[in-house]
N, C-alpha and C positions, 0 to 999 in steps of 0.2 A: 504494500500500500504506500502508495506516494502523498507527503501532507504538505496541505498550504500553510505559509507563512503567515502571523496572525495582521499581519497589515498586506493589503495586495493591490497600489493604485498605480496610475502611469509608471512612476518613477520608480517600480519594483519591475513593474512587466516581464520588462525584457530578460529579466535575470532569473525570476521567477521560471520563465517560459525554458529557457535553457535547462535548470534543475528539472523540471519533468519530463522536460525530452531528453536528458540523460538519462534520468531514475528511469524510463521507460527501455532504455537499453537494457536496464537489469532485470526487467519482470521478466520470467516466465509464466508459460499456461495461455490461455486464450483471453483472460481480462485482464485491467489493468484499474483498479479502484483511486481515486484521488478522495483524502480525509481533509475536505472544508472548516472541521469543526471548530479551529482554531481561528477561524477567519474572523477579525472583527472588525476593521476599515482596511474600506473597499470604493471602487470607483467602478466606471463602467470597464475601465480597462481588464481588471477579474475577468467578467464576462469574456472579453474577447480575451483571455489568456485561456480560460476552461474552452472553448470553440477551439480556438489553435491546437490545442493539446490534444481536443477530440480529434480532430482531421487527424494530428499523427498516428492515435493508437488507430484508427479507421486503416490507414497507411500501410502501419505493421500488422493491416490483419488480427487486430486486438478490439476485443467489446471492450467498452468507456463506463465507468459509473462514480457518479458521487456521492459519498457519503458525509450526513451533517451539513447541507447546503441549508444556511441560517435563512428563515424567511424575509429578512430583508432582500436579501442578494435573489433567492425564488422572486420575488416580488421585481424585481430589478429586470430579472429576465421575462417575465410574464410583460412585463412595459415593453418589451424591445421584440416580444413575439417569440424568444425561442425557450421556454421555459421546458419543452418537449423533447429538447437537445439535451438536456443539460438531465440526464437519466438517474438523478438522485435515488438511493436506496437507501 
């Protein structure tokens, strides 16, 4: 299980986005779970870092799912329409 940082806005993104496209080099198996629950400021940028990271694991042929996606950020994504992507468990 790959976890977010408990702050994740622009100026994390990019760096953020690299740690799970690395940690994703180490998963084996066919998923690949990211643990939100430590997430506590957040911008829209999050969003489009959990999107990027889904295309990857899609990429490597790996199901995507997040766990502990706080209802702010659900709500964040339900506003921008992909709240369907973002396959919270």
């Amino acid at each position: 299980m790959l976890v977010l940082p408990s702050e994740l806005t622009h100026a994390q993104a990019q760096a953020c986005l690299q740690m799970l496209v690395q940690g994703l080099r180490t998963q084996s198996g066919s998923s690949v779970m990211v643990d939100a629950s430590a997430l506590q400021r957040f911008d829209s940028a999050a969003l489009a870092v959990l999107l990027e990271f889904r295309r990857e694991c899609l990429v490597a042929g790996k199901h995507f799912s997040i766990r502990g996606l706080s209802p702010r950020l659900a709500d964040l994504a339900g506003l921008y329409g992909i709240v369907e992507l973002l396959s919270a468990t």
